[in-house]
C-alpha positions in Angstrom: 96.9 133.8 143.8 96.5 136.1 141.1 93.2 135.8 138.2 96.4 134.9 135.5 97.8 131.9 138.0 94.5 130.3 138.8 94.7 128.2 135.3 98.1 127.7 134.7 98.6 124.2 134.4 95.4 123.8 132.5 96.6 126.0 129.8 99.6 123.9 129.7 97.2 120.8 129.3 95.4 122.6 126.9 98.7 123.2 124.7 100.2 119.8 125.2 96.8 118.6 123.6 97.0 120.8 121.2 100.2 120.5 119.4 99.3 116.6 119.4 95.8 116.4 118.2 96.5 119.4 116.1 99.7 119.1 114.4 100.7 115.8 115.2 103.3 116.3 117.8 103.6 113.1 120.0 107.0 114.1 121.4 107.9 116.3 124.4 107.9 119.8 123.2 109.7 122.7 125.5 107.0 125.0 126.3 107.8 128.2 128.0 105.8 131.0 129.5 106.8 134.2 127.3 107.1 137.4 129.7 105.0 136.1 132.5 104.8 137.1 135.5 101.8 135.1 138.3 101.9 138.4 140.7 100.2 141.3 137.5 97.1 141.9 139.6 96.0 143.0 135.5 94.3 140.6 133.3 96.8 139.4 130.6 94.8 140.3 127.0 96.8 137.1 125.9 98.9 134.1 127.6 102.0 134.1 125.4 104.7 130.2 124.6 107.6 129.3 123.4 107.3 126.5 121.4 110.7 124.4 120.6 109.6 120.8 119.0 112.1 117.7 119.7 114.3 117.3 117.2 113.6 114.9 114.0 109.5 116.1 114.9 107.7 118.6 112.3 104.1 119.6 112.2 102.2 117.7 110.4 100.2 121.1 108.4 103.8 121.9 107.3 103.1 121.2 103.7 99.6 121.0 103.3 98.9 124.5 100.8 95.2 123.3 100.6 95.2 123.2 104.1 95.9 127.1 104.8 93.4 128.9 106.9 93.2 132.5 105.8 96.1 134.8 106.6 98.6 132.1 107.0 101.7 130.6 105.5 103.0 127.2 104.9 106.0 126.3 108.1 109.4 126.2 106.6 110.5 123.0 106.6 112.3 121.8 109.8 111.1 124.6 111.8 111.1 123.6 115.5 111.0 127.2 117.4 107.3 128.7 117.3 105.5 131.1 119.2 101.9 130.5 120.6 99.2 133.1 121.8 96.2 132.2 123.8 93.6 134.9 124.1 92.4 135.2 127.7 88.8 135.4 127.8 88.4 137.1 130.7 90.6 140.3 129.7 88.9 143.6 130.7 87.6 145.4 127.8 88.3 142.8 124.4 85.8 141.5 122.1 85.6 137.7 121.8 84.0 137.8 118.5 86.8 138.5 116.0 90.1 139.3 117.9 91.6 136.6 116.5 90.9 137.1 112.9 91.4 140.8 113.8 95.3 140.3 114.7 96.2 137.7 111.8 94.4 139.9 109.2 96.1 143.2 110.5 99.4 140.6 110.6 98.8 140.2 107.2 98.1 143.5 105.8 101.5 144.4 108.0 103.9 142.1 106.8 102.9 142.7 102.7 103.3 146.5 103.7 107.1 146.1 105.5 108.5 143.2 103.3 110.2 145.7 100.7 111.6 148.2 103.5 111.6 145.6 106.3 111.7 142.3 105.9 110.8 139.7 107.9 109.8 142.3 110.1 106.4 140.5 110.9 106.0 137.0 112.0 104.3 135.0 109.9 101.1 133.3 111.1 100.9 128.9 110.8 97.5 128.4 112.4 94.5 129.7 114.4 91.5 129.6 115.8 89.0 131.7 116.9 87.4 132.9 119.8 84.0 132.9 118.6 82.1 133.3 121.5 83.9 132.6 124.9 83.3 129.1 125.3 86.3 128.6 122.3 89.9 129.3 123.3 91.6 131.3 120.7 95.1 131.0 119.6 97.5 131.6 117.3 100.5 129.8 116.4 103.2 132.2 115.1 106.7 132.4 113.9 109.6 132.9 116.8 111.2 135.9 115.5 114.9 136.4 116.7 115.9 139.4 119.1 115.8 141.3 122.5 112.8 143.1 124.2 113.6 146.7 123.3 111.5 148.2 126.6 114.3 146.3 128.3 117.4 148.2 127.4 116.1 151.4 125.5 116.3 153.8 128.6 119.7 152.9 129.1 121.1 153.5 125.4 122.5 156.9 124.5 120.8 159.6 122.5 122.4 158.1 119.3 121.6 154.3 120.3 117.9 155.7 120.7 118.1 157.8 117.4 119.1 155.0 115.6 115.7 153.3 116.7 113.7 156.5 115.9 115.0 156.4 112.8 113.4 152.5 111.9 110.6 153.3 114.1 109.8 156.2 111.6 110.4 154.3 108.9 108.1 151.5 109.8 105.3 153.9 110.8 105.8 155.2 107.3 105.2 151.9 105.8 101.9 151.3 107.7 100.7 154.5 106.6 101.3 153.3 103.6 99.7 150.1 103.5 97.6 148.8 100.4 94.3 148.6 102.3 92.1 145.6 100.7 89.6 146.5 98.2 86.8 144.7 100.1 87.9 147.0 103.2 85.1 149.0 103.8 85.0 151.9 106.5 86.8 152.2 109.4 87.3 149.7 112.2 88.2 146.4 113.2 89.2 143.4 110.6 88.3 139.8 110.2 87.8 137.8 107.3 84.8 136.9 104.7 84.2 132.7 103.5 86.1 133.4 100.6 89.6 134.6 102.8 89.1 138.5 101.5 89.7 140.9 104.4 86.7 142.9 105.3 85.6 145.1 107.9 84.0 144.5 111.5 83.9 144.9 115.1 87.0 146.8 117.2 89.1 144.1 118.9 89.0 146.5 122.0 84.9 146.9 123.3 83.7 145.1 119.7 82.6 148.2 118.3 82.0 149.4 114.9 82.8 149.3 112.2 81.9 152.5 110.9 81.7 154.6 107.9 83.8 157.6 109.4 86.2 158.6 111.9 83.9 161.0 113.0 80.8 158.2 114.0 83.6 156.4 115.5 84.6 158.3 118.4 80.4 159.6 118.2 79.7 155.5 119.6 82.4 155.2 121.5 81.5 158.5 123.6 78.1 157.2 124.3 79.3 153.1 125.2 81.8 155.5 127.3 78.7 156.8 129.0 76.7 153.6 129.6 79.7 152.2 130.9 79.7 155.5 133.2 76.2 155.3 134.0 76.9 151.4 135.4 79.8 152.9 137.8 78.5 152.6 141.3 81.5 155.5 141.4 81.2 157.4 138.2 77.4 157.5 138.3 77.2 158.6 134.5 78.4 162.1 136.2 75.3 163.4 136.7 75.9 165.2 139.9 76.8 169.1 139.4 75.3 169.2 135.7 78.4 167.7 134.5 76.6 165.4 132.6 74.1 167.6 130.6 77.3 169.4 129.9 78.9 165.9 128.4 75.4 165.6 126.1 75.5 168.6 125.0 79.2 168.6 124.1 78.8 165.2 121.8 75.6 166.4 120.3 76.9 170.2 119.1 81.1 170.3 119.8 82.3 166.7 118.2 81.2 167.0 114.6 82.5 170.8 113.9 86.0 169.5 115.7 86.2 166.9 112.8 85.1 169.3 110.2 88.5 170.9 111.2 90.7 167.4 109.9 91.1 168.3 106.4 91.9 164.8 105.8 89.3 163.0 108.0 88.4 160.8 105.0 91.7 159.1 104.8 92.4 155.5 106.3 95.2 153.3 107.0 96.5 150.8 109.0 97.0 151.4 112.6 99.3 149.1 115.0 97.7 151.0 117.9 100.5 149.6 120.4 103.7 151.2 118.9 106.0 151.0 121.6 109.4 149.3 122.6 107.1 147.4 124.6 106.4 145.5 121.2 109.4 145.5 119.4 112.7 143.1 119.4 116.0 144.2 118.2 119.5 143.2 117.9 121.5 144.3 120.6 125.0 143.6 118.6 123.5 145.6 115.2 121.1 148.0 116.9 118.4 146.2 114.1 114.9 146.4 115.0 114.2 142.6 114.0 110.5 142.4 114.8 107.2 144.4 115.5 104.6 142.4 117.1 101.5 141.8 119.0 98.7 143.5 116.8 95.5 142.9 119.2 94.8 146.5 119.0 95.5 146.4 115.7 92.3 148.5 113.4 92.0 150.4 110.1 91.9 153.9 110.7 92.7 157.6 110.2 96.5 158.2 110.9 96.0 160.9 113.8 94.3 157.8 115.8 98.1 156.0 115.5 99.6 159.5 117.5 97.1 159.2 119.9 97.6 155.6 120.9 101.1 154.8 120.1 104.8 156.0 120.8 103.9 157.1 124.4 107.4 155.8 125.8 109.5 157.7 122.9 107.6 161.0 123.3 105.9 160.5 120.5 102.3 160.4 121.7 100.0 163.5 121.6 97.8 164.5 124.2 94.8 167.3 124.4 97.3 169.6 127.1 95.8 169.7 130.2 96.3 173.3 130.8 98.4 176.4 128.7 101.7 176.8 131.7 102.3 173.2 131.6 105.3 171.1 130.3 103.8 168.8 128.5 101.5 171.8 127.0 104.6 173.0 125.7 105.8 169.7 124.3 102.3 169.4 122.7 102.6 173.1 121.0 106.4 172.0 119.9 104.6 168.4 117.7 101.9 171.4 116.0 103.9 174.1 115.2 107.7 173.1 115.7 110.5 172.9 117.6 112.5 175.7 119.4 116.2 175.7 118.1 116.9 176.0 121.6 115.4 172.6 123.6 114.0 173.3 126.9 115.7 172.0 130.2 114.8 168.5 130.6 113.5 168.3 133.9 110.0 167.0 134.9 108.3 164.0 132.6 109.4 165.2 129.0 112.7 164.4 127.8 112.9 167.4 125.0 116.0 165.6 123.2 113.8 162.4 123.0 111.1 164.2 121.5 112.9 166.3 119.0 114.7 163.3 117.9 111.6 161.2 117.4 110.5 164.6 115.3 113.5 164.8 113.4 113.3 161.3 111.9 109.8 160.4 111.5 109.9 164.6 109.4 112.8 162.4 107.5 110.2 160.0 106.0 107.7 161.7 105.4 105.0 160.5 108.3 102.2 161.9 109.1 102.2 163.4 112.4 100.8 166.4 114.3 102.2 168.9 112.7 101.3 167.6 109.0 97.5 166.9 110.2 95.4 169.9 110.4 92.8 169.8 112.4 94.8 167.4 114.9 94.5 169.4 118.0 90.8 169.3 117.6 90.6 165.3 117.0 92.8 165.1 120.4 90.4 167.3 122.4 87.3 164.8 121.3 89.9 162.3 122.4 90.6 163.5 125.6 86.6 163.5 126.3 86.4 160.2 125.9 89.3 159.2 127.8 87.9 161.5 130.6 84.7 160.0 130.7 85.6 156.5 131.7 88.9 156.6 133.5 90.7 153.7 134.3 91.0 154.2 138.0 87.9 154.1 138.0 86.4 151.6 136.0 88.9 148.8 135.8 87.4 145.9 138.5 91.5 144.9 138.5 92.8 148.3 139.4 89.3 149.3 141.9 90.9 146.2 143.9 93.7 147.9 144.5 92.5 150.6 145.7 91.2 151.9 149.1 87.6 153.1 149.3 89.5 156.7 150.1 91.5 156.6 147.6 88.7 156.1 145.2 86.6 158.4 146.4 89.4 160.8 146.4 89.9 160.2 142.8 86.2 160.6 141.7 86.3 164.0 142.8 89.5 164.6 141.2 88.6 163.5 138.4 85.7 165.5 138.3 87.6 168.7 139.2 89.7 167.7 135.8 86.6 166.9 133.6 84.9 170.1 134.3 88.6 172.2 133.6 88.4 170.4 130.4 84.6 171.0 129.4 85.3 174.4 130.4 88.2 174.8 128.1 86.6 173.2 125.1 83.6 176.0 125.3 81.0 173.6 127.0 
């Protein structure tokens, strides 16, 4: 039995309980597993439900406007469909403190930016409660928004189908770019919320982090938590064999801050999704709408090359440090900095160049930031790609070192090690 399956029907109990003591719910409500599946050897980040309520019930908050916990909105009258998250508390990697204030706080900042462009494009937050520490079970209880799982279909659409997506993708990037970030925002980082309901800085969601007062001292902290984690690996062993560790010290203490010197706008801040992918969106099949963007657990405020990192990996859209000048994915990487060829390479190994150019085309339509509109972001993505090299995932997930032979680990390390050293060589260090 899988580490998801093991509390199954207690989470059930738990939201049977709490729709009753909570919002007054005495009848049987329809509660359905969203998108799970028992046999993901992966810790879920969150246990997702569909909520439908008998008929003739309603919650008994529905009306109460003194009642509102910060971030949320009154339930329409006669709602019955809702959508409930449970934060797992054993996911690898979140922070307990403040992911749920982190996600309706982004959720909130979100929806005010996409109303006038995209409406309803957000759900709208009822309730929550915090994690805390992780002796509370955090949830939020959410709006069902209408629509299909784009990841489930996208592939299969034709270049037109897709650009017709890339063209609201684009313009809903645009629009969190754009973002009215709260006055009491402060830095860069996670978000939660102050006793008075004003959005404020604080930890990441992902490692609880931060915040911090630049872009710069935020990948400087993560490079070293990188390294402690490292130094803990009974694999990794802080790579200190074959000076590749002196080599790592000496490459955050002299080569990080003159690579961010290099973003002219390394100042700026917005709001960053972090998970942009068709993964997280719903459309309509009939209209080719995108109806919803959701799950915003990765959700921080921060500089708009961190967005290109993170995001838009399954529409070509994500940019990587190349791992080496001859390779396709080199190419595809010079193409997002300086431009595309008139003439499109052959599609033939993992980059799908009419994908890519299309994503290009319409996000250079609105106006987005990207790649080739950030100077300096080659040099942000080779800091980047130091930290992602540092702790790998194969080799520091405890889900994913289970499913791995002890030769295949091994195997890996050195790899790894092999690639790390290419890399550090590369950069000069």
């Amino acid at each position: 039995m899988s580490h998801n399956h093991i509390n199954y029907e207690g989470r059930l109990t738990f939201v049977r309980s709490l729709l009753k003591e909570k919002f007054d719910i005495n009848g049987e409500a329809e509660i359905t597993p969203i998108q799970y599946n028992p046999e993901v050897p992966f810790k879920c980040n969150n246990f997702i439900y569909g909520i439908i309520l008998p008929p003739g019930s309603a919650p008994s908050t529905a009306f109460k406007q003194d009642s509102l916990q910060h971030g949320c909105v009154i339930i329409p009258p006669g709602s019955r469909d809702f959508i409930l998250r449970l934060t797992n508390s054993d996911a690898e990697g979140m922070s307990p403190s403040n992911r749920v204030e982190n996600e309706v706080a982004a959720i909130s900042i979100a929806s005010e930016a996409l109303e006038a462009s995209y409406p309803h494009m957000v759900p709208s937050v009822y309730a929550w409660n915090s994690t805390g520490n992780k002796s509370q079970q955090g949830w939020i209880l959410e709006e069902w928004m209408s629509g299909s799982q784009l990841d489930e279909v996208f592939e299969k659409m034709d270049l037109d189908q897709k650009r017709n997506i890339l063209s609201q993708m684009a313009g809903i990037l645009k629009a969190l770019q754009e973002a009215k970030l709260p006055d009491s925002y402060i830095g860069i980082g996670g978000l939660s919320f102050d006793e008075t309901g004003r959005i404020v800085s604080a930890v990441s969601s992902i490692g609880g982090l931060g915040p911090w007062s630049s872009y710069q001292e935020s990948f400087k902290t993560q490079l070293h938590h990188a390294l402690e984690k490292a130094d803990s690996s009974q694999y990794i062993r802080g790579w200190r064999a074959n000076g590749v560790r002196d080599r790592l010290d000496r490459f955050i203490e002299q080569g990080v801050q003159p690579r961010f010197e290099a973003l002219a706008s390394k100042d700026e801040r917005v709001l960053v999704h972090s998970d942009l992918t068709t993964n997280n969106i719903l459309f309509d099949p009939g209209s080719g709408r995108i109806t919803g963007l959701l799950d915003y657990d990765f959700s921080c405020v921060s500089h708009p090359s961190h967005e290109l990192l993170q995001s838009l990996g399954d529409v070509q859209g994500q940019f990587r440090n190349p791992t080496g000048d001859d390779t396709e994915e080199s190419t595809l990487m010079k193409a997002m900095l300086h431009g595309f060829p008139e003439t499109l390479p052959e599609t033939t190994g993992d980059v799908q160049w009419e994908l890519a150019k299309a994503l290009e085309d319409e996000l250079a339509k609105v106006g987005v930031k990207r790649p080739r509109t950030i100077k300096g972001m080659d040099k942000i993505a080779e800091v980047h790609a130091v930290l992602q090299a540092v702790l790998p995932w194969r080799l520091s997930n405890a889900d994913v070192l289970k499913l791995q032979s002890e030769e295949a680990i091994l195997n890996f390390r050195e790899d790894s090690e092999k690639d790390l050293i290419a890399l550090l060589d590369r950069l000069g260090f």
